[in-house]
C-alpha positions in Angstrom: 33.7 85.6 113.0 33.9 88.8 115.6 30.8 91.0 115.4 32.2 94.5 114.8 32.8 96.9 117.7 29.8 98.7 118.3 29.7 101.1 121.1 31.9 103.8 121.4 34.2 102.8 124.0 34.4 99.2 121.8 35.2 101.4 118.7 37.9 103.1 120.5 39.4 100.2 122.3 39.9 98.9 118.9 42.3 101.4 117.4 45.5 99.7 117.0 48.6 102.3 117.4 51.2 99.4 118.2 51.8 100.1 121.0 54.3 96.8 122.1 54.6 95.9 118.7 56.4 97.1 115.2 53.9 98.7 112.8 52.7 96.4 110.3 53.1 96.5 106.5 49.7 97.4 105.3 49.9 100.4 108.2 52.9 102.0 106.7 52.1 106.1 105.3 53.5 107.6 102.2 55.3 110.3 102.0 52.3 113.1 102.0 51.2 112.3 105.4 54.6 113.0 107.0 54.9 116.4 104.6 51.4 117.0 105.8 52.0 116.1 109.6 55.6 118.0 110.1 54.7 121.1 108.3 51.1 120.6 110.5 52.9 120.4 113.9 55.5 123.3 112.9 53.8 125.5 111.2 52.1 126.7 114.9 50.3 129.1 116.8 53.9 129.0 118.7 55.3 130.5 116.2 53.2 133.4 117.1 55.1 133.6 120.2 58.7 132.5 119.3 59.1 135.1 116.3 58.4 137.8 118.7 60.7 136.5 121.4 63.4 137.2 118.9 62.1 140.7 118.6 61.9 141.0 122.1 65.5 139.4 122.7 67.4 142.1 119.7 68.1 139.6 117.6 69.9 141.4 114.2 67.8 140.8 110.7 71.3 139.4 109.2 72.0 137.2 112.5 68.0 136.0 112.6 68.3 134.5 108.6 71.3 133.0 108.7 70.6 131.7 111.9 67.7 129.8 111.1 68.8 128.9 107.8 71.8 127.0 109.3 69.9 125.8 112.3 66.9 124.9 111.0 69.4 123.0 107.7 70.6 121.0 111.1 67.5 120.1 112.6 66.6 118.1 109.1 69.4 116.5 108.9 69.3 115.1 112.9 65.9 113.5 111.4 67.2 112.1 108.5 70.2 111.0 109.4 69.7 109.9 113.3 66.3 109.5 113.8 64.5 108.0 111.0 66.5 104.9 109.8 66.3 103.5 113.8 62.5 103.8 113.0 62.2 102.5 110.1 64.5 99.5 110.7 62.7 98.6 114.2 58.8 99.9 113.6 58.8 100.5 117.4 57.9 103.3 118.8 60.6 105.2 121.6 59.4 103.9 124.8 58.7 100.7 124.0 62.6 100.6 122.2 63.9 102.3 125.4 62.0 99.8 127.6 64.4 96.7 126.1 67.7 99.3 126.5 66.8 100.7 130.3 64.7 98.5 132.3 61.1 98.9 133.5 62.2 100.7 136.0 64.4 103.6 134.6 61.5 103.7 131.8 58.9 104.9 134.0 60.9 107.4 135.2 61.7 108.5 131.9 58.0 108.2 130.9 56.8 110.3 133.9 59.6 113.1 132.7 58.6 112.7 129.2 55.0 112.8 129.4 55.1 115.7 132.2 57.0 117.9 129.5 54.9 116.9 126.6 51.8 117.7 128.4 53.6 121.4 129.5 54.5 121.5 125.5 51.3 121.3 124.1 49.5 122.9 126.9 51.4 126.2 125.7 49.9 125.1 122.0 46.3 125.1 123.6 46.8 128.3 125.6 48.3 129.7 122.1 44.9 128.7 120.5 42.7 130.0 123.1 44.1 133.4 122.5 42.1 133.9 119.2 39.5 132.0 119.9 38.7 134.0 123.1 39.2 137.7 121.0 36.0 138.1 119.4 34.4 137.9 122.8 36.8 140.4 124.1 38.7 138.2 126.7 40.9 139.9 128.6 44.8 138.4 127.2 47.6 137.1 129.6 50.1 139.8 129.6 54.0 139.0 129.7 53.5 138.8 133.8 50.9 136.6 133.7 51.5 133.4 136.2 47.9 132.3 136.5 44.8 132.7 134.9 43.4 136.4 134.6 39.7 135.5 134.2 36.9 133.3 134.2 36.6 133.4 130.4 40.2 132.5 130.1 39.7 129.3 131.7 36.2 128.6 129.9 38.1 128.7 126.6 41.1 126.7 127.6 38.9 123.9 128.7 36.9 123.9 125.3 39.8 124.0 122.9 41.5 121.6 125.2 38.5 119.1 124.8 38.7 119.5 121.0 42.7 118.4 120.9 42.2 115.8 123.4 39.4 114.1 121.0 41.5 114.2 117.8 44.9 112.9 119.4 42.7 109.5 120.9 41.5 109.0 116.9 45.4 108.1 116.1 48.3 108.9 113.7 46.4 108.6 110.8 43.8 110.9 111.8 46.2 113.2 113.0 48.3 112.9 110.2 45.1 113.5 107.7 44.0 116.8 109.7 47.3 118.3 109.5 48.0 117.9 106.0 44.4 119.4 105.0 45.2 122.5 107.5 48.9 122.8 106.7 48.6 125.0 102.8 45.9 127.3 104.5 48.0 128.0 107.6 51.3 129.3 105.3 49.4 131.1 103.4 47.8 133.2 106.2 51.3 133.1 107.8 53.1 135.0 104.8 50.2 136.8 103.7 50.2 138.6 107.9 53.6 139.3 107.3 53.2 140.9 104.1 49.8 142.8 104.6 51.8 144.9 107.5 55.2 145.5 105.9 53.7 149.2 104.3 52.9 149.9 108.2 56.3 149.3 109.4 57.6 151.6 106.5 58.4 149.0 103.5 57.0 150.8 100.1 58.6 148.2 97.8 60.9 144.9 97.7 64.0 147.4 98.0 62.8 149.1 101.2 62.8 145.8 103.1 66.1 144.9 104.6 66.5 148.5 105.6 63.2 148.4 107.8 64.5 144.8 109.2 67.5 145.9 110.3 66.0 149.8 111.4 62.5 148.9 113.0 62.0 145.3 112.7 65.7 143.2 113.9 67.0 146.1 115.5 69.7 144.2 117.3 68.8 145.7 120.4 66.9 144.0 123.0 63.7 145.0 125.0 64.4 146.1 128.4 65.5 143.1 130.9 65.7 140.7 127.9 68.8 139.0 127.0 70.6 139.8 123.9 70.6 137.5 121.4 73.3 136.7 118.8 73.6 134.7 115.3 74.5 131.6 117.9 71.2 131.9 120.0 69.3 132.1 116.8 71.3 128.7 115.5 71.2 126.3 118.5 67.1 127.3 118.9 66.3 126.7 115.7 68.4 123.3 115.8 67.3 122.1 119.0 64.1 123.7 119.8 62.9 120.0 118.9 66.1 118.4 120.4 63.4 116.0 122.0 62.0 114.9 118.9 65.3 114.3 116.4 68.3 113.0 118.9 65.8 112.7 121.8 64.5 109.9 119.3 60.8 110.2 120.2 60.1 111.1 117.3 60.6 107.0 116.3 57.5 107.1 117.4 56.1 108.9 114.0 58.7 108.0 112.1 58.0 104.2 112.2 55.2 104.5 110.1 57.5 105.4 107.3 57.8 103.6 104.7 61.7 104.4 104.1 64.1 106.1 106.3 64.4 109.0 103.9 60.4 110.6 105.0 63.2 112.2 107.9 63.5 114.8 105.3 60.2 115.2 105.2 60.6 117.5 108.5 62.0 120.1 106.2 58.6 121.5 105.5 58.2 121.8 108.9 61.5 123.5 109.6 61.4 125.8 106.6 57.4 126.6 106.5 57.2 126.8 110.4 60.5 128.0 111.6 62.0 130.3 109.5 59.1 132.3 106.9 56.5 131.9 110.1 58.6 132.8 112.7 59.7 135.9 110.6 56.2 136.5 109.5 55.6 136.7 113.5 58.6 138.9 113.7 57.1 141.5 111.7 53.8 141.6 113.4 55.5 141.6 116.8 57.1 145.0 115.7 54.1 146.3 114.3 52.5 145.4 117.8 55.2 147.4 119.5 54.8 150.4 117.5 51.1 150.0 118.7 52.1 150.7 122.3 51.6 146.7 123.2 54.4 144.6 124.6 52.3 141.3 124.9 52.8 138.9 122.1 49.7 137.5 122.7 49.3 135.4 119.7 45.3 135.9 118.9 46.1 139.4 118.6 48.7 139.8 116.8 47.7 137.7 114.0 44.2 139.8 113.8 46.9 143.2 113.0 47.7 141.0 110.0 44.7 139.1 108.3 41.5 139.9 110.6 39.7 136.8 111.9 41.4 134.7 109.0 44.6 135.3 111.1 43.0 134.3 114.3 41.0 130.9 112.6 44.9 130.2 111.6 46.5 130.7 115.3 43.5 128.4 116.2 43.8 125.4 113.2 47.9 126.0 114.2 47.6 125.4 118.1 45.4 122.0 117.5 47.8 120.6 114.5 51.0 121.5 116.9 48.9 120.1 120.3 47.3 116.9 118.6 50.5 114.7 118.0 52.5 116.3 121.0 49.6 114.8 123.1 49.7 111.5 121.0 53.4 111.2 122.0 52.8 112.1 125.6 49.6 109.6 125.7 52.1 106.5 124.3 55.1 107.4 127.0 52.6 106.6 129.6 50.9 103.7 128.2 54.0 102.0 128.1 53.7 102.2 132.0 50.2 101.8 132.5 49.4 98.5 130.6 46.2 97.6 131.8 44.6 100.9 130.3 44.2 101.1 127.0 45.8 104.2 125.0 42.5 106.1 124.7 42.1 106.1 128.1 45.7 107.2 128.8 45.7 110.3 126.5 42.4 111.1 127.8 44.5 111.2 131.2 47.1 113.3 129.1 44.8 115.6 127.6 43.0 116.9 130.8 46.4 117.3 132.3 47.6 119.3 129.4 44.5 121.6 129.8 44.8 121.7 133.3 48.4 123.5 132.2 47.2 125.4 129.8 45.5 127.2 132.5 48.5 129.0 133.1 49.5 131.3 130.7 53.6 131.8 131.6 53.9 128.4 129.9 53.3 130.4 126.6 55.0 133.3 127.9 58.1 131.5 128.9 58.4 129.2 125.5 61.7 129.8 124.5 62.9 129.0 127.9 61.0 126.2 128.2 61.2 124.3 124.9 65.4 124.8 125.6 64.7 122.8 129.1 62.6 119.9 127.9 64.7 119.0 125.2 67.7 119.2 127.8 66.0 117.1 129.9 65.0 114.1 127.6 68.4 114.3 124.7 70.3 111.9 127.0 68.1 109.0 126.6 68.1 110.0 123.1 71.9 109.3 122.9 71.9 106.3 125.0 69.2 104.8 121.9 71.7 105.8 119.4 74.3 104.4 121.0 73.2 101.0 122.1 71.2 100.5 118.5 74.4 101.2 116.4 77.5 101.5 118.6 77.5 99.0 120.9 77.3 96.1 117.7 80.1 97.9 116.2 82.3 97.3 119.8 81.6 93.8 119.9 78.8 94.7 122.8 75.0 93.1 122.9 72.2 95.6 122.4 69.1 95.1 124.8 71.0 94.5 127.2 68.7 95.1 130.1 66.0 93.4 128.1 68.2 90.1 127.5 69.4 90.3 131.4 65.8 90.7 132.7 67.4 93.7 134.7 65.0 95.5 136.2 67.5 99.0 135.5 70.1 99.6 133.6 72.8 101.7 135.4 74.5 102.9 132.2 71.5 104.0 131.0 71.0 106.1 134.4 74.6 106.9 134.3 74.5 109.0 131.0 70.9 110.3 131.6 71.9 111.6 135.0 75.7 112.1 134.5 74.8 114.2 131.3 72.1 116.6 133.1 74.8 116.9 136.2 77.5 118.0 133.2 75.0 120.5 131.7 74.4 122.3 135.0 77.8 122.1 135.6 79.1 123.8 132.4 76.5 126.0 133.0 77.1 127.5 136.5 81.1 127.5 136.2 81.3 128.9 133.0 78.1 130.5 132.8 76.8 128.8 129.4 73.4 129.0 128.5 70.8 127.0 127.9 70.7 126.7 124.4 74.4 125.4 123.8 74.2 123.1 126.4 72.2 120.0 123.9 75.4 119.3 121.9 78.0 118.7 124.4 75.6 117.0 126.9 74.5 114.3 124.1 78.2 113.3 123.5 78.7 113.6 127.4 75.5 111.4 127.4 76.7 109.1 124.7 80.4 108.4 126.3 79.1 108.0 129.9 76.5 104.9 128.4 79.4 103.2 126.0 81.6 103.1 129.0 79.3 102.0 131.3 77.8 99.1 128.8 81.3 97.9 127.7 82.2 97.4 131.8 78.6 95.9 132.7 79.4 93.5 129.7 83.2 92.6 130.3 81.5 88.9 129.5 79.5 89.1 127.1 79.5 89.7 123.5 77.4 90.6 120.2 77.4 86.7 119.7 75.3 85.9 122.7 72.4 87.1 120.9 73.6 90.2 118.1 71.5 93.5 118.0 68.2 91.9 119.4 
């Protein structure tokens, strides 16, 4: 009989988080922990900074609900209906599922991608957290402008919160999972009770003054100066894609697996509905209190103090870690699929200090909306090219796997419709001048055509009976 691991590194080479393998039986989670873990990761210290963007970018009160109502309604449903029943059905997480559909080769480019914007995600979520906890020793706050860091004590704090994150995503899903869904009920409620506590500074007396205020003071519908306007169709296609990466990018197979059905996908809604619409309009409404206040800077750690004290900024703290803590998880299994001599501690201890080392720089945070539209772009067509090889490709008579069943070291259709889609997007957007956040739909169909046309010519001779949907 083994003697148990004893010393810490022996402890820590023996959590199992699957990587090459499906999840076993006894490892699958009920429902609460995926409640618990989506509402966790999505109700954010981001949301700090995204609800104010809308502020900042004029988005109208009646253009901002229905909006995220609609696209936050579509996000669940590219969960449920795309992304969970793959996981479930294969118990593998992404990479090692794209490994068998791409190649080696075309994997660890997608990994190094992948991991890169993962590490840029939650090193925004870190920089979120270090905003309140650095406020109570009066650090100075990054300012809109802000490229690099602006003091000593700004890079102190990163370094700590960063530590702390980097610690809890080695522990593994189920520690992650557990944290989130003891932090998630507290979050909300400081969330909503921010956004109420202000509403009699921005004017609201009673229930009936409210829509006026959100359309006079709060939505205005007109943007800040140099800001883009943005409509009821900006609003819809963020709140849909803004985790494009996640739901039909697919890496989210990489939670979902643990499921034990295919329905948990709808679990996401508490994310969606806690995080990004009452949050990010909770947010909103501090934002324009903020503004009144002469300051610009929607520096999350101080804007959630105008709204609950130091309960708010304990939230923005709790919010960053639960958001940071399974993005680094993801980030720490994309490169262990490429690194298999190390073990995964060891890789997202690699991730983590990268992700603090960009945390350092606080136009990550400042930048989000951008950003979040641009690493979902830049990982969806993979996402497609899953999709279609797990359930299209059977349905033509075509092998799944292919790559895998070949030996091939790459598969070109793969790196057709990941490259051909990205070449469309920038296309459609510098002829016709689309914008980022409209670009996700058409280039995951543009993605999805380019890889079935490319796999049925690579496999003129062979057929689903050579091996079936492997």
């Amino acid at each position: 009989m083994n003697a148990p691991p004893r010393t810490i590194t022996e402890r820590l080479d023996a959590i199992n988080e699957f990587d090459r393998e499906p999840v076993s039986n006894d490892r699958l989670q009920g429902p609460g922990n995926f409640i618990g873990l989506y509402a966790g990761e999505h109700v954010a210290g981001t949301e700090f900074v995204i609800g104010p963007l809308f502020v900042a970018h004029g988005v109208a009160a009646a253009d901002l609900v229905l909006g995220l109502l609609v696209g936050n309604l579509l996000a669940v449903l590219s969960w449920a209906f795309l992304t969970a029943p793959i996981a479930t059905r294969t118990r593998l997480n992404m990479y090692w599922m794209l490994r068998k559909i791409s190649g080696p080769w075309l994997l660890i480019a997608y990994n190094v991608v992948n991991a890169a914007m993962f590490c840029f995600l939650a090193g925004s979520m870190i920089s979120v957290a270090a905003t309140a906890v650095g406020l109570p020793f009066n650090m100075p706050m990054p300012a809109l402008s802000d490229l690099y860091p602006n003091s000593l004590a700004w890079v102190v704090v990163v370094i700590l919160v960063g530590s702390v994150v980097t610690v809890l995503a080695i522990l593994g899903f189920e520690k992650i999972a557990q944290f989130s869904k003891i932090a998630a009920p507290w979050m909300f409620l400081v969330f909503v009770a921010c956004g109420v506590a202000v509403l009699p500074q921005l004017g609201v007396q009673s229930a009936g003054d409210f829509w006026s205020v959100a359309n006079e003071v709060i939505w205005t519908g007109v943007p800040l100066e140099g800001r883009v306007h943005f409509s009821f169709w900006h609003v819809m296609f963020f709140a849909w894609f803004c985790n494009m990466a996640m739901h039909i990018g697919m890496a989210d197979l990489t939670i979902l697996r643990y499921a034990k059905k295919w329905t948990y996908g709808f679990a996401s809604a508490f994310g969606m509905y806690l995080g990004h619409f009452v949050a990010w309009i909770a947010a909103s409404i501090l934002y324009a209190l903020a503004l009144q206040q002469g300051n610009d800077s929607p520096a999350p750690g101080p804007i959630a103090y105008l709204g609950a004290g130091y309960a708010g900024v304990i939230a923005v703290v709790v919010a960053g870690w639960t958001t940071a803590n399974p993005t680094i998880y993801r980030a720490g299994l994309a490169l262990q699929t490429i690194t298999p001599n190390w073990k995964r501690w060891k890789v997202t201890l690699a991730v983590g200090g990268i992700t603090t080392i960009a945390a350092l720089f606080p136009a990550l945070m400042m930048r989000l909306l951008d950003f979040v539209a641009l690493y979902g772009l830049l990982l969806m067509p993979m996402g497609a090219v899953l999709f279609a090889d797990f359930w299209l490709l059977p349905k033509l008579g075509r092998r799944s796997n292919y790559a895998e069943w070949k030996q091939l070291l790459i598969s070109w259709p793969a790196a057709l419709a990941w490259f051909g889609a990205l070449a469309a997007c920038w296309g459609i957007n510098a002829v016709w001048g689309v914008q980022i956040f409209f670009l996700g739909l058409p280039g995951w169909f543009i993605a999805t055509a380019l890889y079935l046309g490319g796999s049925m010519v690579q496999q003129r001779g062979a057929t689903q009976d050579d091996g079936g949907n492997a």
